[in-house]
N, C-alpha and C positions, 0 to 999 in steps of 0.2 A: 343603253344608258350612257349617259357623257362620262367622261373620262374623272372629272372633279367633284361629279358627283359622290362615285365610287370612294374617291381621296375623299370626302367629307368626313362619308360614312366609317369606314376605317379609321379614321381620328378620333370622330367621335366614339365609336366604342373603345379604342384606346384611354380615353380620359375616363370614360366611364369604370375600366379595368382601374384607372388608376385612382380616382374618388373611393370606390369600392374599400381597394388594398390601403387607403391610405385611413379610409373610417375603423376599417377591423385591425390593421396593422398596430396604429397610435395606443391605444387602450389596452391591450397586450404587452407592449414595449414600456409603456410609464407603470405598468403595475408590476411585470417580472424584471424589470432591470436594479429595484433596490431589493427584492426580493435576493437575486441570484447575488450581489452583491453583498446582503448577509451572509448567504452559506459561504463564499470566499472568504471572507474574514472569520468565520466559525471556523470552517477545515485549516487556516493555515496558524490560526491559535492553537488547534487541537493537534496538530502535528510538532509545533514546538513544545508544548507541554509534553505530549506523551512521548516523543519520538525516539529519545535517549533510552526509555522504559521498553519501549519494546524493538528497539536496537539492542539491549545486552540482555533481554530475556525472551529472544521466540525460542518457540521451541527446534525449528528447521536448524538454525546457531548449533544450537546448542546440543541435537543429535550430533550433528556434523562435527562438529569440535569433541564428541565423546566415542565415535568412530575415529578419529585421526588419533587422540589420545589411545585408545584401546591399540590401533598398528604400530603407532610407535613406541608400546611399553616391549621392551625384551621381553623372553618368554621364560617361565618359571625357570629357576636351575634344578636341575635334580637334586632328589633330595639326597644329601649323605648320609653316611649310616651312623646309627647314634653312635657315640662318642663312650670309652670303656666307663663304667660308673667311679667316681673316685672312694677312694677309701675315707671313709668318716673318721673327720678331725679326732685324735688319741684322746682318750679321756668320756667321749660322747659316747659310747656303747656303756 
């Protein structure tokens, strides 16, 4: 077979690869690209909104912050021993 022949044949199925890719590609891309463009604008409202919310209330925080509270509270002092009773103010018996 000639040599340009061969180079045709390779083109041509090249274009064809690329008619193909270009029929299924277009129709996917004009239908998911305002699609995906919604959810971007959903998630980055819903992260403003909530974000502060569950910034000072997850619960991970909030373990975490009641373990470092619990090691750095001193430890009970022992207890003393009571203290003598005092005498009832004169007159109150």
């Amino acid at each position: 077979m000639l040599e340009w022949v061969r180079e045709e044949k390779d083109l041509r199925n090249r274009h064809i690869a690329a008619v193909v890719g270009d029929t299924v590609g277009d129709p996917l891309k004009d239908t998911s690209g305002p699609a995906i463009n919604i959810l971007i604008k959903l998630s980055a409202i819903t992260s403003l909104v909530f974000g502060n919310y569950v910034k000072a209330y997850n619960l991970a925080a909030l373990w975490k912050a009641s373990a470092a509270a619990d090691a750095a509270a001193p430890a009970d002092p022992p207890a003393a021993a009571d203290p003598p009773a005092a005498d009832p103010a004169p007159g109150m018996m």
